[in-house]
Each structure stands twice: as structure tokens, then as C-alpha cells.
C-alpha positions as CSV (number, residue, x, y, z in Angstrom):
1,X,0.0,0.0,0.0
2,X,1.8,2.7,-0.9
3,X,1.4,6.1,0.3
4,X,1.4,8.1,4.1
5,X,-1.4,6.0,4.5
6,X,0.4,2.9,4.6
7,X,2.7,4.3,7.5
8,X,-0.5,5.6,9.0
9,X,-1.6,2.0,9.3
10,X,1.4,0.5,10.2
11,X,1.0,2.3,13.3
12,X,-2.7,2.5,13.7
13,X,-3.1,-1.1,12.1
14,X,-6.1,-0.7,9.9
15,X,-8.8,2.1,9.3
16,X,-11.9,-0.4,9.1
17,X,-16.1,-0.1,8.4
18,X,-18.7,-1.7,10.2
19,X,-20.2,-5.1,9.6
20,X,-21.3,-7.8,12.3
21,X,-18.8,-9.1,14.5
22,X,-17.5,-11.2,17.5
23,X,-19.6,-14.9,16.3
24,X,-17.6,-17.8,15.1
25,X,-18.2,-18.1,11.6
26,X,-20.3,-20.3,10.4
27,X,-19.3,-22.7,7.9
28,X,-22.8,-22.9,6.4
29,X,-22.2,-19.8,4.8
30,X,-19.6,-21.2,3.0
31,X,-21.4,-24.3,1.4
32,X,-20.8,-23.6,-1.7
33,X,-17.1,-22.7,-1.0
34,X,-17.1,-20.1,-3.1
35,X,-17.5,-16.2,-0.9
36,X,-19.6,-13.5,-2.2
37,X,-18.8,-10.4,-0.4
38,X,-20.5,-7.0,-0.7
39,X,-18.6,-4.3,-0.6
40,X,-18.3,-0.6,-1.9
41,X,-17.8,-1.6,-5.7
42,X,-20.6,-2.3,-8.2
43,X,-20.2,-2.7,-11.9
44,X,-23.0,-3.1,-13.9
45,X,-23.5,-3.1,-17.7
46,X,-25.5,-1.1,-19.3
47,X,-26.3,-0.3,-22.7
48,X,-22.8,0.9,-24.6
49,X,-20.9,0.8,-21.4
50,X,-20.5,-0.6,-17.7
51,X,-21.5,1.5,-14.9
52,X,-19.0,1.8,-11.5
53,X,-20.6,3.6,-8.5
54,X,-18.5,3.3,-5.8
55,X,-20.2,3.7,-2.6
56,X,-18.7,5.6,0.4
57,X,-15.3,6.1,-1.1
58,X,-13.2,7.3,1.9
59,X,-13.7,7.6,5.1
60,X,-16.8,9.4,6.6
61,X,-18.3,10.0,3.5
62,X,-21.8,7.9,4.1
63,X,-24.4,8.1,1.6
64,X,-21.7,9.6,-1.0
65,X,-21.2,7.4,-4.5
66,X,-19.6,8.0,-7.4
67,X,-20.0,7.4,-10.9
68,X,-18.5,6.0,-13.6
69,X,-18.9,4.6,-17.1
70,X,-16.5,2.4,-19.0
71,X,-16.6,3.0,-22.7
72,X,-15.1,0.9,-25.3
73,X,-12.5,3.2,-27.4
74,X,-13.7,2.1,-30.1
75,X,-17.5,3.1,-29.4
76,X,-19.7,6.2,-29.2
77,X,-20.0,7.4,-25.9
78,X,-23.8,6.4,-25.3
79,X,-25.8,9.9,-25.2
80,X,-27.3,10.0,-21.7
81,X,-23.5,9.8,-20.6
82,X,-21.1,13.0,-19.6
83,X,-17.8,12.6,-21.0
84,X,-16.6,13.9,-17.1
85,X,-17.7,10.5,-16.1
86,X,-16.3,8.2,-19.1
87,X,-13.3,6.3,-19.0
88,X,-12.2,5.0,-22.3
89,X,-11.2,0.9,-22.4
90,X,-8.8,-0.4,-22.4
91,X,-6.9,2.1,-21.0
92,X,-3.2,2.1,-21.9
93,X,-1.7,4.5,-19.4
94,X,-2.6,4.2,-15.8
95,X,-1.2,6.3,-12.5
96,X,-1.3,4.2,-9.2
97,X,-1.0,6.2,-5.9
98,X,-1.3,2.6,-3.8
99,X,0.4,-0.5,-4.0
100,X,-2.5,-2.2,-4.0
101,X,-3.2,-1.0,-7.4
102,X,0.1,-2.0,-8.8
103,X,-0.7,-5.8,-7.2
104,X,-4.2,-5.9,-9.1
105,X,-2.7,-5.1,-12.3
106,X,0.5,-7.2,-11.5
107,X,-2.1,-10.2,-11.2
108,X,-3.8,-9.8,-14.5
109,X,-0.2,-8.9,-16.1
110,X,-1.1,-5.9,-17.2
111,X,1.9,-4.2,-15.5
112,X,2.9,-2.3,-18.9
113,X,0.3,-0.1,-18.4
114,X,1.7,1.5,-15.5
115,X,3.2,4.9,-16.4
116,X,3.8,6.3,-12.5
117,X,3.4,5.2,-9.1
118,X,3.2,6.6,-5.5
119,X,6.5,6.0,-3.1
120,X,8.8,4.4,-5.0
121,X,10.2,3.1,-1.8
122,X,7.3,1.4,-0.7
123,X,6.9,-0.9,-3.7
124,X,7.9,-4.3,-3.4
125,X,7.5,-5.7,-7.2
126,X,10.8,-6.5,-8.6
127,X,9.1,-5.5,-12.5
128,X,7.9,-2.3,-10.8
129,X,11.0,-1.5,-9.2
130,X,13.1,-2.3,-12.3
131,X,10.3,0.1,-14.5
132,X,11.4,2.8,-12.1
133,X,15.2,2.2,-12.3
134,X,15.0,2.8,-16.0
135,X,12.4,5.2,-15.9
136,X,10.0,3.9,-17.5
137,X,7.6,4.4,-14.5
138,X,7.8,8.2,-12.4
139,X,7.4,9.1,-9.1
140,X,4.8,11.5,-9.0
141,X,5.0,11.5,-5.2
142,X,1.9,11.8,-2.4
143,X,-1.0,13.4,-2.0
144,X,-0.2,17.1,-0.5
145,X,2.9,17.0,-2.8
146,X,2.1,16.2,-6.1
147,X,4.2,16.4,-9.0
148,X,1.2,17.7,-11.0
149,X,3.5,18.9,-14.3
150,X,4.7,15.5,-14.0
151,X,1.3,13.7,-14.0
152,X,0.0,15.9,-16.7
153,X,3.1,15.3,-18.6
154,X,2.5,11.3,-18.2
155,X,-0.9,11.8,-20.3
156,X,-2.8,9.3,-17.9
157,X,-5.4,7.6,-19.1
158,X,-6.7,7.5,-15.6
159,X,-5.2,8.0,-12.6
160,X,-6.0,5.9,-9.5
161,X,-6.4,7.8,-6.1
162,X,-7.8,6.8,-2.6
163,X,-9.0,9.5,-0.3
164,X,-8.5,9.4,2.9
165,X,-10.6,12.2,3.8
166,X,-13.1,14.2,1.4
167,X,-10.3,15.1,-1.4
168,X,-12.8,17.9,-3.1
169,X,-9.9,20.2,-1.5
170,X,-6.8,18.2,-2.5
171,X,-4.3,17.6,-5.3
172,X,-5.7,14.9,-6.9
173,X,-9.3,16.9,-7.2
174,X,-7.1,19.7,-8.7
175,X,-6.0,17.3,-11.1
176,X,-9.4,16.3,-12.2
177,X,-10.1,19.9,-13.1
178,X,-7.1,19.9,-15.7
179,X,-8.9,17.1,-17.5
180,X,-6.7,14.3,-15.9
181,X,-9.8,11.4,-14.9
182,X,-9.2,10.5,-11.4
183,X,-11.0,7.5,-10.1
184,X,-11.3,6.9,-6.3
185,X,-10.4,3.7,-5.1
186,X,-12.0,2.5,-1.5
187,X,-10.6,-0.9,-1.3
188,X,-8.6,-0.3,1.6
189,X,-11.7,1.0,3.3
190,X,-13.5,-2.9,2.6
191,X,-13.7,-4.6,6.3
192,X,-14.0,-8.5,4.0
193,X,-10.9,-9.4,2.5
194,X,-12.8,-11.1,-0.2
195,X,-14.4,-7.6,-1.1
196,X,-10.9,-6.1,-1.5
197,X,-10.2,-8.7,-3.2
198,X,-13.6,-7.9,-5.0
199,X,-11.5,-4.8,-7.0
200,X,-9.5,-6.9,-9.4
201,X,-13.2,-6.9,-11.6
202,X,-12.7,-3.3,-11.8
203,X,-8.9,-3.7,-13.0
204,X,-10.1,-6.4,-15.2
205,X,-12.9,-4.6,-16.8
206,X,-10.2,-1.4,-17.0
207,X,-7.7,-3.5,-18.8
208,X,-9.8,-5.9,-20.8
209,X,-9.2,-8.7,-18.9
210,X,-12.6,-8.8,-17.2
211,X,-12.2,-13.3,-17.8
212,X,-9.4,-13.4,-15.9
213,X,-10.4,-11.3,-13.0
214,X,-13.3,-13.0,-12.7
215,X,-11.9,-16.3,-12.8
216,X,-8.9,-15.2,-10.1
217,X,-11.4,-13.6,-7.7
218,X,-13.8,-16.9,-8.2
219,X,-10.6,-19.6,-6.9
220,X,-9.5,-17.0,-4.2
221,X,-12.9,-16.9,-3.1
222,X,-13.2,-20.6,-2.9
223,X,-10.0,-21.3,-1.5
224,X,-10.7,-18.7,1.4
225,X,-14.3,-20.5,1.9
226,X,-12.5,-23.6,1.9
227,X,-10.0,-22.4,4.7
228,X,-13.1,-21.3,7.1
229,X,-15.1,-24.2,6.6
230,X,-12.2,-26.4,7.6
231,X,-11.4,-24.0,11.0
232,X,-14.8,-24.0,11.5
233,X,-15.2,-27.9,11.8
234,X,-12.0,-29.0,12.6
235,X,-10.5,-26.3,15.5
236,X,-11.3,-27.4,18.9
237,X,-10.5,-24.1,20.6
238,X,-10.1,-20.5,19.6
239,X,-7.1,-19.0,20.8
240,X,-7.0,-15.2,22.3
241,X,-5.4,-13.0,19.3
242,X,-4.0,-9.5,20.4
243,X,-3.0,-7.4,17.8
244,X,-0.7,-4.1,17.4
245,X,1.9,-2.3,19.3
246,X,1.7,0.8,21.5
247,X,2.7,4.3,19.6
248,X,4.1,7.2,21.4
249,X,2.2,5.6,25.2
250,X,-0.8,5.2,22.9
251,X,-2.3,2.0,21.5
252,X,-4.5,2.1,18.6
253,X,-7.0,-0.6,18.5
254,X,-9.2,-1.8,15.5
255,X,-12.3,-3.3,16.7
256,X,-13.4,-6.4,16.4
257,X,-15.7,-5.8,13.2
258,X,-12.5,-4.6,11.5
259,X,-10.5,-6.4,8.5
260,X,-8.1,-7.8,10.8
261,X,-10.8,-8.7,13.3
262,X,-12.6,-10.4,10.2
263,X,-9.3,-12.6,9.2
264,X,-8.5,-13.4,13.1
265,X,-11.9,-14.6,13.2
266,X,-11.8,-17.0,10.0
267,X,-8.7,-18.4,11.4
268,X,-9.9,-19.3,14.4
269,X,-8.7,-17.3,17.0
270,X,-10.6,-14.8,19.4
271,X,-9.4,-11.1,19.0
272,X,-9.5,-9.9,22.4
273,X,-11.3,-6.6,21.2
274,X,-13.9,-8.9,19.8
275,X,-16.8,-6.8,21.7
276,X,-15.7,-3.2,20.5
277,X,-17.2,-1.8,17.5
278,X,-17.0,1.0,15.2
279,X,-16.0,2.5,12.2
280,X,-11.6,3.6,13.0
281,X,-9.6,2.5,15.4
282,X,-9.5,3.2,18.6
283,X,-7.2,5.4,21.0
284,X,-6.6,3.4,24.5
285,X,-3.9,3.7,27.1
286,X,-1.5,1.4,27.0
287,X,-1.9,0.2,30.4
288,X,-5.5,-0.8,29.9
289,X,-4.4,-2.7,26.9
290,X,-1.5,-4.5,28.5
291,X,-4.0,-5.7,31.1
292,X,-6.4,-7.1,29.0
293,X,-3.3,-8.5,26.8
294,X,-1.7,-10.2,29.8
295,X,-4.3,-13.3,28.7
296,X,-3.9,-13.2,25.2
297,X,-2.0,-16.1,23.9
298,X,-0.7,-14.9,20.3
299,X,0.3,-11.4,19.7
300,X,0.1,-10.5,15.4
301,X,1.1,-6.9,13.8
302,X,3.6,-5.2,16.8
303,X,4.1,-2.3,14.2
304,X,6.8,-2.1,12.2
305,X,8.9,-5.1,14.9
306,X,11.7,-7.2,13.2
307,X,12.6,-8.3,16.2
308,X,11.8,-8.8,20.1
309,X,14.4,-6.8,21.3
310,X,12.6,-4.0,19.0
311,X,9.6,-4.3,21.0
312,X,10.8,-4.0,24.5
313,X,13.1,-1.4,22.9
314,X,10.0,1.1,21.9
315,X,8.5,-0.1,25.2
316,X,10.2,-1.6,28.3
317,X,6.3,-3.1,29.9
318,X,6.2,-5.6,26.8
319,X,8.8,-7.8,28.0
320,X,6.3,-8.5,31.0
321,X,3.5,-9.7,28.6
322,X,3.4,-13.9,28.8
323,X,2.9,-14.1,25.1
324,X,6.2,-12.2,24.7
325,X,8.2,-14.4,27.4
326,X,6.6,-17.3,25.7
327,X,8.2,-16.1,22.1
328,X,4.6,-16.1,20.4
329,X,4.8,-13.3,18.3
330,X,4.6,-12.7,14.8
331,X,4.6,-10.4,12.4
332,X,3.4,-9.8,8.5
333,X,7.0,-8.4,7.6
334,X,8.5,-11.9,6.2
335,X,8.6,-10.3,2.4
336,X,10.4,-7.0,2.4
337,X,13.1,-5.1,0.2
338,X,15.9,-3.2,0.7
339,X,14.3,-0.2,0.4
340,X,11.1,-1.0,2.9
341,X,8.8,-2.2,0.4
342,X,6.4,-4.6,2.1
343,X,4.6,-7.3,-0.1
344,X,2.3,-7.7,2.6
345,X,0.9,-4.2,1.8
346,X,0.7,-5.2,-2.0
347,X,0.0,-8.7,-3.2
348,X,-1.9,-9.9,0.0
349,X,-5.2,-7.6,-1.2
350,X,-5.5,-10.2,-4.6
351,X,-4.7,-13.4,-2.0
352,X,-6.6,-12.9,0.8
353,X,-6.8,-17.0,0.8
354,X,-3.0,-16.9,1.5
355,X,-3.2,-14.5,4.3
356,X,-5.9,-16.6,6.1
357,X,-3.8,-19.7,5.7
358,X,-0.6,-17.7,7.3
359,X,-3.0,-16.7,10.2
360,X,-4.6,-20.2,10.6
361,X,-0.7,-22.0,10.7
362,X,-0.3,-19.0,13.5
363,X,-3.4,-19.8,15.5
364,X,-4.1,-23.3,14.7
365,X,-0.9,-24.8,13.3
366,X,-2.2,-28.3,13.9
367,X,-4.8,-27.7,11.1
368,X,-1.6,-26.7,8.3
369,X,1.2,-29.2,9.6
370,X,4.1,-28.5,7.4
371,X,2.6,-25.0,6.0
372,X,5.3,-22.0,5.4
373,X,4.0,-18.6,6.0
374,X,4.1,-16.6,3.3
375,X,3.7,-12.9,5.1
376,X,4.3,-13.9,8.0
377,X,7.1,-14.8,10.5
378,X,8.1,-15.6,13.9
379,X,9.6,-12.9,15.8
380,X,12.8,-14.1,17.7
């Protein structure tokens, strides 16, 4: 995920919606294996064109959609259609200000069309990072500091932003009023992992290569449903999950109808915050966290931790905690560059199935003997 956001939830884990939380899942809703989760995106054709509305697109923006329509190039732009809201299809030259972006179009190898990126630092792709070595792909840099010459100078077909907060203010809006089409993506916002996931149909439909998104979100989708029907029948007992790590004597939690809460609770495990709900996370003292952590028996996410010592280092009262004495901490850092590039930021939003796996060999490792965590590692 590139961009300040990424650092942002690094330290406050994740900015999360609401949805039901706190019950086991039930495996009966995965029957037919294969997930269907709502989220913020709809695409529907229509006559000449397919219609995007994107509901809620950042964060406190309730009731707010936006509206696209996806014209062949090669097609009259349908009459009852503003060309302010048309996109022309396939486009050819795209602008990505997340890593998440670049791993959707990574996944349906349609890399080329990526002209310039967000944090070159914060990449982990190797085809990315080499595109940006030789130039190929700019920096255009992050919101609040926009090359804007630069992006002009790209000719986007269509740049691909994310708002944090309302962005009518922002660079990116004053982008859109030079004729650059800016498209605001809310995937991060998505508390399912299967509705982020969800997004490739957009990048599919975007790239013409609606098929293969379609048939990569269909096996991910099964494969995840396969993963919580299993945990659901097979785990005997759901381990207490505590997540995060204290940030300047502050401890941001995500409540438990969160994305993270969702994956703890597919994999089995309790999140100790299971009860709390709401729509960011949470401000609490770190001494009424470390109490309610002193029965937790896994600890996931400590911020940006390589190690242990780098815990106790930021914070001498984590060495007391029994799940750090007892060495059970891990964190999603296993697949970084040299740079910082984190591939858990990137690929995991088109393999949520591979996340939940990492997470169940975490909390149930007796269900995945043998299983080698792809995101994740031990923290020694």
C-alpha cells in the first residue's frame, strides 16, 4: 500500500467499516465454497458501457457514490453519458498512488500499463521497481505533494487515487479539473478481504481482462471458503489474538468488526477486542491494553517489529507480557526489500486466501502441519 497512509496503518493497524462481529463463523455460509462479499464496488452493464458507482469512497463519506462509465474506445459514448464521467477501455496508461493497485494489475499482467506510481520506496514488485530504475515508471509523489506537471506530462489515461478524507480540497481533485480522470479507489476502506479482493473486476474490466479477474477472484474466493469451513469444523478451541503495538504511550485498537478482526476470526482465533465496534480504530492507554493482553496467547502486527528486542526497545512493559516471554509473536513483515517495500501491503489484497492460511498456521498450526508462511514470520 503505498502512500502516508500505509505508514499511518502501520502504526494504527487498519482504518476499518462496520459489519457484524464477534460470532464464530459459520461454515454454512460457505457451502458452496465459493465467498460473495459486498462491498463498496458495483459494476453493472448497461447499454454501450458498464457503470462503476462506488459507494462511500473514503472515510466518513456515508451516503456519498460515485459514478463512472466504462466505454469501449472504439464506441460512441452512449448519449445520456457525460464525458466527465467516461473512461475510455482499455486504457493504456494508468497512474497508481497505492500498492494495491500495482498488485491488481501485476495479477492480470497488465503491469505495462503502468506509467507512475506513488512512493517508489514502498513498492515491493521486482518488474515495478526495475520500471522505475529505467524510468520507464515516475514518481509522481503523495497526495499534499504532487508532481502535478509531472502527471500531466504522463498523459494518464486515468489515474487511480484513494482519499483518505473528502479530497474535493486536495491535489488529486485539482487534477481532475485539468482534464486528468481520477478514479477513487475505496478498497482499503473494505472490512471482507474477499471484497478487496472484489477490486481486481474493476482492474479487469479497465484492462480488458474482465475473464481473468473473474476467474482469479472466483478460486481465491473458494479457496478462502474452503479455509473457514475447515477451522470452523476441525478447530477445537479459539485462541486469544492480540493485535498491534503501542505508539508514542498510545495503543490504537481496530475493533473487532475490523479487516483484521474479520481474518483473526476466520482463522480461528478470538481477537480480544472482539466486543468493541465502530468505524476507526480506537485510541486506548497502553496500560489498559497491556491488562487485557496479559491473557492473550498470540500477539500479530507489533508495528513495524523485526525483532523482540525492538519491541521491549520502543517499550520496556512488553517484556512482562506472557505471550512475549513465551516467544509467540509474529509479524506480517516476512517479504520486504531493501528499500522497505512490504509485499504484505501489495500482493496480499488479490490473496486474501494466503493470508488466512498464514494466520490459521499462526493460531491453529495443527490444522496446516508443514505449512510455510508466506507474510508472516516468527519474531525471535
Amino acid at each position: 500500500m503505498s502512500r502516508i497512509l500505509q505508514l499511518i496503518i502501520a502504526i494504527l493497524l487498519l482504518f476499518c467499516s462496520c459489519r457484524r462481529g464477534g460470532n464464530p463463523p459459520d461454515a454454512g455460509q460457505y457451502a458452496d465454497k465459493t465467498v460473495k462479499a459486498e462491498g463498496r464496488l458495483k459494476l453493472e452493464k448497461v447499454e454501450g458501457a458498464t457503470r462503476v458507482t462506488i459507494r462511500d469512497p473514503w472515510q466518513n463519506s456515508a451516503g456519498r457514490e460515485l459514478v463512472w462509465y466504462l466505454v469501449p474506445r472504439d464506441s460512441a459514448v452512449p448519449g445520456d453519458i457525460r464525458e466527465d464521467q467516461t473512461i475510455r477501455v482499455p486504457v493504456s496508461r494508468m497512474v497508481c498512488m497505492s500498492t494495491t493497485h500495482i498488485a491488481m494489475l501485476r495479477a492480470l499482467d497488465a503491469g505495462s500499463v503502468i506509467v507512475g506510481i506513488s512512493g517508489s520506496s514502498l513498492v515491493y514488485d521486482s518488474l515495478i521497481l526495475e520500471g522505475i530504475k529505467s524510468g520507464r515508471i515516475e514518481d509522481v509523489g503523495y497526495e499534499g505533494n504532487l508532481n502535478r506537471e509531472l502527471i500531466i506530462s504522463l498523459n494518464p489515461d486515468l489515474l487511480m487515487a484513494y482519499g483518505v478524507a473528502d479530497p474535493s480540497s486536495g491535489s488529486t481533485a485539482r487534477l481532475a479539473d485539468t482534464g486528468v480522470k481520477v478514479l477513487y479507489n475505496a478498497d482499503y476502506l473494505e472490512e471482507h478481504p474477499l471484497a478487496r479482493c472484489g477490486w481486481l473486476s474493476l482492474f479487469g474490466l479497465l484492462t480488458g481482462k474482465e475473464a481473468l479477474a473473474d476467474s482469479i477472484v472466483r478460486s481465491v474466493s473458494e479457496a478462502y471458503g474452503e479455509l473457514v469451513a475447515m477451522v470452523s469444523s476441525s478447530a477445537a478451541a479459539r485462541p486469544s489474538v492480540l493485535l498491534g503495538a503501542p505508539w508514542e504511550d498510545v495503543w490504537y485498537i481496530s475493533p473487532g468488526n475490523s479487516y483484521m478482526g474479520r481474518l483473526i476470526e476466520d482463522a480461528g482465533g478470538h481477537y480480544i477486542y472482539s466486543d468493541m465496534s465502530g468505524a476507526h480504530s480506537v485510541p486506548l492507554s497502553v496500560e489498559s491494553v497491556f491488562r487485557k493482553a496479559a491473557e492473550a496467547d498470540i500477539w500479530i502486527n507489533p508495528g513495524t517489529a523485526d525483532m523482540l528486542s525492538e519491541i521491549v526497545a520502543s517499550d520496556q512493559r512488553m517484556a512482562a507480557l506472557p505471550l512475549f516471554t513465551g516467544g509467540r509473536v509474529w509479524n506480517n513483515r516476512k517479504r520486504i526489500t531493501p528499500g522497505g517495500g512490504n509485499d504484505y501491503w501489495e500482493s496480499a489484497v488479490v490473496r486474501p486466501d494466503l493470508l488466512l492460511s498464514d494466520l490459521v498456521s499462526i493460531i491453529h498450526p495443527e490444522l496446516l502441519p508443514g505449512y510455510v508462511q508466506y507474510y508472516y514470520r516468527k519474531l525471535e
